[in-house]
Each structure stands twice: as C-alpha cells, then as structure tokens.
C-alpha positions as CSV (number, residue, x, y, z in Angstrom):
1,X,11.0,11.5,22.1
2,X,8.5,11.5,24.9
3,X,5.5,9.5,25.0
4,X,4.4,7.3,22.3
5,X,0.9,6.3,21.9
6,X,-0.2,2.8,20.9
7,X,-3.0,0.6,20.9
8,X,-2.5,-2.2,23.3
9,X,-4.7,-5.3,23.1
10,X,-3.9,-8.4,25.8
11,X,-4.4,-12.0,23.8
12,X,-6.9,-14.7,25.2
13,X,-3.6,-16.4,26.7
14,X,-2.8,-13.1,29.0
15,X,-6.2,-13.2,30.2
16,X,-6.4,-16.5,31.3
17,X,-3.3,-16.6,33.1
18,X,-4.0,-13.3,34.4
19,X,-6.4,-13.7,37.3
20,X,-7.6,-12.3,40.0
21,X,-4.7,-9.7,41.5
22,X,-6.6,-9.7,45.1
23,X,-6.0,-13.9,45.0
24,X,-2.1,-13.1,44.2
25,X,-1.6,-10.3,46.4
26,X,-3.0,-12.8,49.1
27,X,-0.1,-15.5,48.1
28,X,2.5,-12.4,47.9
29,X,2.0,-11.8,51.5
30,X,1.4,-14.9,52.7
31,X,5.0,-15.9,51.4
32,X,7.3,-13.7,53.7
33,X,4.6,-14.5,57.2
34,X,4.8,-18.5,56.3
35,X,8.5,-18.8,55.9
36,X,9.5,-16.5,59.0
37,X,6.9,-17.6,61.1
38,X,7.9,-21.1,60.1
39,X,11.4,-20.3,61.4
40,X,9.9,-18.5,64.6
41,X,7.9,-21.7,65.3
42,X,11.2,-23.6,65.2
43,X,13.1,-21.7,67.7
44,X,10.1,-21.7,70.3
45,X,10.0,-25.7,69.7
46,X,14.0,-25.9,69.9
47,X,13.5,-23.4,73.2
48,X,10.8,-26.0,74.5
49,X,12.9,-29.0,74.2
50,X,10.6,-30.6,71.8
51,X,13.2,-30.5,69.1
52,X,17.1,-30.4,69.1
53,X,17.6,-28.0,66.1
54,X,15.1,-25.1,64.9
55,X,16.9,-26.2,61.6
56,X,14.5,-29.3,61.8
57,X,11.4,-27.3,61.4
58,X,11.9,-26.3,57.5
59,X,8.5,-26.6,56.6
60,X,7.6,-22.8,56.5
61,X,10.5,-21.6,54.2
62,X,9.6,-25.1,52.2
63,X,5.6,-24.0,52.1
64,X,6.6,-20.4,50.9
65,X,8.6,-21.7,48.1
66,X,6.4,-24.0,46.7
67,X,3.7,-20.9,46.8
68,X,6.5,-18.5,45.0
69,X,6.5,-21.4,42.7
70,X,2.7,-21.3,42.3
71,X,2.3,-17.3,42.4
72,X,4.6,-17.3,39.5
73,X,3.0,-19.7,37.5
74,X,-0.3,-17.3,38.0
75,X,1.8,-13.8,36.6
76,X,1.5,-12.7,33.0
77,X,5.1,-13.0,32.2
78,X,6.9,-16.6,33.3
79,X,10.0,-16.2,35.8
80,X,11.6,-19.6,35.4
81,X,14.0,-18.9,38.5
82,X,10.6,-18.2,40.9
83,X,8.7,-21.5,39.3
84,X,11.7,-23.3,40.2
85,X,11.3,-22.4,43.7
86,X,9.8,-25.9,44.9
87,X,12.9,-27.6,43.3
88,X,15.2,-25.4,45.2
89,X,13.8,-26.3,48.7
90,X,13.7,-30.5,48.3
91,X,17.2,-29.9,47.3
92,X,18.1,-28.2,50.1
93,X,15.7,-28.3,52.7
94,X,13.6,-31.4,52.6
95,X,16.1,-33.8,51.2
96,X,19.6,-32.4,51.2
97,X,22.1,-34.4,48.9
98,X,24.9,-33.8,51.3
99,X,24.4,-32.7,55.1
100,X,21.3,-31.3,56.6
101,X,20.7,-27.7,56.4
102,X,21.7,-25.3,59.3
103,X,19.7,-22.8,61.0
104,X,21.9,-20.1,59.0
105,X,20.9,-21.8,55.9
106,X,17.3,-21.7,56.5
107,X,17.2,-18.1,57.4
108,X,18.9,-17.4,54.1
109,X,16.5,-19.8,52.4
110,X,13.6,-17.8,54.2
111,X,15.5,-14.1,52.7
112,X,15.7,-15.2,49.2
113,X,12.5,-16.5,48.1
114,X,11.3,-12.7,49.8
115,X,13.5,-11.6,47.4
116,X,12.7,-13.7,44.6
117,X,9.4,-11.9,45.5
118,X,9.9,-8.9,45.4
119,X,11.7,-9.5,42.0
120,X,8.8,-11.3,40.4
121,X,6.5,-8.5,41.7
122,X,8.4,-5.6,40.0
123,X,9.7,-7.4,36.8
124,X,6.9,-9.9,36.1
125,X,3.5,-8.7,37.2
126,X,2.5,-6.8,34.2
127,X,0.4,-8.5,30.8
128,X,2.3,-9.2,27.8
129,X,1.1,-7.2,25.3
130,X,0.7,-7.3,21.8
131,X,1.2,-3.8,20.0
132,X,-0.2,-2.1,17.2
133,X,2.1,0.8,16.1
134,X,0.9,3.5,14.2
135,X,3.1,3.9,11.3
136,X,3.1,7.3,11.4
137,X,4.1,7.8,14.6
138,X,7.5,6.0,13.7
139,X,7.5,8.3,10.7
140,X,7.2,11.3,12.9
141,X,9.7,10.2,15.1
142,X,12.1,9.8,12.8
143,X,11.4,13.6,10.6
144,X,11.9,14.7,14.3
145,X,15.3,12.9,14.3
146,X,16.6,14.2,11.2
147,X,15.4,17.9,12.4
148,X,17.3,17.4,15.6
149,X,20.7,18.6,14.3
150,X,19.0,21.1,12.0
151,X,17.5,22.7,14.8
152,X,19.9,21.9,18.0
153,X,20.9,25.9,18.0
154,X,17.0,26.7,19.2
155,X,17.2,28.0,22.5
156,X,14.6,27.6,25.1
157,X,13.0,30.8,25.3
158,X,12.6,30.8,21.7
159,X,11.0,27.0,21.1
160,X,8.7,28.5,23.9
161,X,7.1,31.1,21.9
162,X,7.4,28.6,19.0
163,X,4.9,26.2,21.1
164,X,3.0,28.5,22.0
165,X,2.3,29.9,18.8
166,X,1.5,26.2,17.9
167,X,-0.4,25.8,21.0
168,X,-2.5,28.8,20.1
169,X,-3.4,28.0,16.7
170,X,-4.6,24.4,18.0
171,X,-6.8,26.2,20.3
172,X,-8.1,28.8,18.2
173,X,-6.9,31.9,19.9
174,X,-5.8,33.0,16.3
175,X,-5.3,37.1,18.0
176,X,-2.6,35.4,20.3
177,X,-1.3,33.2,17.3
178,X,-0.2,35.9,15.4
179,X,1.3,38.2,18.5
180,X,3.6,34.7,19.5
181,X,4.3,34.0,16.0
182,X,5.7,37.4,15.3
183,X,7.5,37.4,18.3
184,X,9.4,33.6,17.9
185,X,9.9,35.2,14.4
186,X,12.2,37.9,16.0
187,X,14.1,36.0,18.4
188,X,15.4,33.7,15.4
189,X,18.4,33.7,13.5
190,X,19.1,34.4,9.8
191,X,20.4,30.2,9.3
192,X,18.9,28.5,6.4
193,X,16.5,26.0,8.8
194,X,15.7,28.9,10.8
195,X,14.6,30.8,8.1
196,X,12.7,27.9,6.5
197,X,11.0,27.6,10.4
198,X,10.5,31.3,10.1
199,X,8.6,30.8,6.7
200,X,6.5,27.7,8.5
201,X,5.9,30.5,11.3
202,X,4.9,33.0,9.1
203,X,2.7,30.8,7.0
204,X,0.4,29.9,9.9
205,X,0.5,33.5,11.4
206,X,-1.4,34.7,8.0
207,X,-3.5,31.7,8.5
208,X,-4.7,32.5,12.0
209,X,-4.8,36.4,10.9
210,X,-7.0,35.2,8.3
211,X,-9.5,33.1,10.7
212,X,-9.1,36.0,13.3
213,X,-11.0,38.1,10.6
214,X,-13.3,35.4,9.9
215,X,-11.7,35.1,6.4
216,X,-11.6,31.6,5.5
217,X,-9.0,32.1,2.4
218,X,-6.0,29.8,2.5
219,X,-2.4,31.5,2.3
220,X,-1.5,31.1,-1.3
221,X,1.0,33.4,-1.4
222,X,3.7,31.9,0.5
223,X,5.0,28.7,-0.3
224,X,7.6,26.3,0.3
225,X,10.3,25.7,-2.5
226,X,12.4,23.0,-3.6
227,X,15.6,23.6,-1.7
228,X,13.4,23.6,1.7
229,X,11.8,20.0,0.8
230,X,15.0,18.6,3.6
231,X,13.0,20.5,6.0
232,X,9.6,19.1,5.8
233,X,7.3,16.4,6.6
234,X,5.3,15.6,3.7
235,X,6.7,15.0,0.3
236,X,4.0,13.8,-2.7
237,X,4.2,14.2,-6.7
238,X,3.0,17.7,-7.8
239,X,0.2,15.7,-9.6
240,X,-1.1,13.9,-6.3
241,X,-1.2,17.2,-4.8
242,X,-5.0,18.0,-4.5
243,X,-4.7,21.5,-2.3
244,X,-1.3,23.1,-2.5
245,X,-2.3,25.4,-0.1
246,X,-3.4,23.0,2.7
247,X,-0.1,20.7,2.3
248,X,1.9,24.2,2.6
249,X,-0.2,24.9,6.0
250,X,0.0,21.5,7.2
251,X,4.1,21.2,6.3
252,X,4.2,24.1,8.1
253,X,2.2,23.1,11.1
254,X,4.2,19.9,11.7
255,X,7.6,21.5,11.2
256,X,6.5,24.2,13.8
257,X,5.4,21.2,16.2
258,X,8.5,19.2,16.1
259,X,10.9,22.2,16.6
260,X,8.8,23.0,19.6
261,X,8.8,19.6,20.6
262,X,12.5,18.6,20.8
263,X,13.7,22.1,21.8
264,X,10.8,23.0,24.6
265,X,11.3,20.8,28.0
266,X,8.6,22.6,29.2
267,X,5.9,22.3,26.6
268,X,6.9,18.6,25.7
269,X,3.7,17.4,28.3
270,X,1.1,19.6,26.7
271,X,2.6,19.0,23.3
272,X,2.0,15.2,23.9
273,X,-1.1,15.9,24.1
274,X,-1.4,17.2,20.3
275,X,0.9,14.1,18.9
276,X,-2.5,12.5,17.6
277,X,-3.7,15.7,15.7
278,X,0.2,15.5,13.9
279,X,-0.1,11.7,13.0
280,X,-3.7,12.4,11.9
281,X,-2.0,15.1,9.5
282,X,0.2,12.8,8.0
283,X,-2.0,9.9,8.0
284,X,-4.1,11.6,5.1
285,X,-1.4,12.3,3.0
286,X,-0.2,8.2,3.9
287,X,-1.3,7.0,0.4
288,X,0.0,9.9,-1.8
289,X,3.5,9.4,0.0
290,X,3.1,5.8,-0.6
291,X,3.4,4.3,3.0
C-alpha cells in the first residue's frame, strides 16, 4: 500500500534531548576538520623536528571522538557504539594497553569516527515518535489485501478509467463520471468480482447522473446481495442499517477506490490524496460494525 497517514506527536523526552540542529550540525563538522587537522598538525611537527612520531600528536582524532561521543548523546535516538566513542580513543590512543599507536592506526582512528558520523547522521538523527494509528486505516488496508487476488486480473488501462471515474465523482464533474464509468464498464470482464465492481461502477454512475440533473434521489434500485458481501467493505445487521441506500453508495465507492488503488500505478499519488475521505466513510459506520 502507499502512504499511510498518521498522527505523530514527539513526547516531552524527544524534545528535550532534541535541541538545536544548527548547535549539532556545528559539532558534525567540526568532527572530521579536528581529527584530520589534528593528524596534519602532527606531520608538520614530526617534519619540524619538534617531535619524533606524528603518531605522538593524537589529540585531534581523541578531541573528535569525545565530540562524536557528545553529538550522540544530543540525537533523538541513542547510538551506543557513537557514545562509546571517548572509551575507544583512551583505549587506543591516549593510554594503549599494549604498544603505542602508529601513524596508520591513527589515520584509521581519524576514518572511523567520520564514519561513525556519517552513520549516526543517517540512522539516528530523526525524533522518536509516538503514533497514533487510525483504526480504520489498518482496516482498509487489510479489505484492500483480501481484494488483491480478487482483482489481480485488472489491467492498467482499465483501473485507469476506474480511478478516474472515482476521481470524477470526488470532484463533482458528475457529466465526466458517468462517460468513465460506462467506459471502465466495457473494458471489464464477465468474472464474478468484476461483475460485482461493475455493479459498484454502475451504482455510482446513476448516482452522479442523478446529481448531474440536480436530482438529489439516492439509487434505490440497485443493490448489493448476499453472495457479493466477500466483496465489500462495510458489513452491519440489517437492523443497524439506518439508509440502505447510502451504505450501498458508499460500499460501492470504497470498492471502486481500492480496485483503482492497487491496480492503477499511475493514480496511486492522487488517490493518496482521497485515503482520508475512505477512512472517513468507514469511520461512521465504526460503531455499527462494532470496531
């Protein structure tokens, strides 16, 4: 399925450990320039005669680790290999356990914790987040999942004029609902669930006729029967079911949306947009199904 919309809400923990990004960006960069410059400095000292090893000059790769160590202590989401950082370099760099650190080693030194970086800056940089689902988006993902084999033998061409028939309706250009409808309608096949999406077609073409003529009367003469309840959305009791008419219309709408949905690549962004206006549909009739 393609985008899922939620409600996201950061708790008072992710704020406070979330400050400023201009203050981390600031450490991000000065990371890589301490730690090479660091090593740079060491060379020209080594090159000056004032020491006999660059290796001895460690302190820029050791600054930059204890600020990797700090930056990642400030990002939303705790890297425990970047905190740990600072340990890394007393244990190699400032006091080694066995023999002193090379130049080679300090270079390398210098290359992972830019790494380490770069990791913590793709992987750990955004909020943790708490998130609300809306129920009945999970409940129209999963009547789209149990359509998908139903309706796998929709082409494209055909989920297009589908959409667009949807599309139409949604937008009230009821003249071009009907001409799309009737055309989808011919360029489907005689299987039982495209003859059940041809009823759902149908259904909302006589609506949008209806409308196009300013006639406000539901379609009460086509309706939905037993057998085809596999193939829809909503299911109540017969006695919770206020306006037959609208639930028909509104089975039909969402049944018409998901088809288009899964089956048109090319309408899946603008039909995104609409997701809201489904879940809406179903979230009125959440209490008579008994969710």
């Amino acid at each position: 399925m393609g985008t899922i919309y939620r409600t996201v809400y950061l708790t008072s923990t992710d704020k406070d450990r979330w400050p400023g990004a201009g203050r981390q960006r600031e450490i991000a960069i000065a990371i890589p320039l301490i730690s090479f410059a660091g090593i740079a400095i060491g060379v020209i000292l080594q090159l000056a005669g004032v020491i006999p090893d660059a290796a001895e000059f460690w302190y820029g790769p050791a600054i930059g680790a204890f600020l990797l160590g700090y930056l990642a202590w400030l990002k939303p989401r705790l890297d425990v290999v970047s905190i740990c950082a600072p340990v890394f370099a007393v244990m190699i760099l400032i006091v080694p356990l066995e023999t002193k650190p090379g130049f080679l080693i300090v270079i390398l030194f210098a290359i992972s914790i830019t790494i380490l970086l770069i990791r913590l800056e793709k992987r750990f940089s955004t909020p943790v987040k708490n998130v609300e689902e809306d129920p009945m988006e999970n409940y129209l993902y999963n009547y789209m999942e149990r359509l998908r084999v139903m309706y796998s033998d929709i082409n494209q061409k055909t989920a297009h004029e589908i959409a667009q028939a949807f599309l139409s309706f949604r937008f009230g250009l009821y003249g071009n609902t009907v001409k799309q409808a009737d055309e989808a309608i011919l360029l489907m096949k005689d299987t039982e669930p495209e003859k059940v999406l041809k009823k759902a077609l149908t259904i909302m073409r006589e609506r949008a006729n209806n409308l196009e003529n300013a006639d406000v009367t539901p379609v009460t003469d086509i309706f939905f029967l037993g057998d085809e309840a596999p193939y829809l959305a909503i299911h109540i009791p017969e006695e919770a079911t206020e306006d037959p008419a609208k639930l028909n219309l509104d089975n039909a709408i969402i049944l018409i949306y998901s088809v288009s949905y899964m089956r048109s690549e090319d309408d899946e962004p603008t039909l995104d947009e609409h997701q809201k206006y489904i879940t809406g549909i179903l979230s009125s009739y959440k209490r008579a199904m008994g969710l």
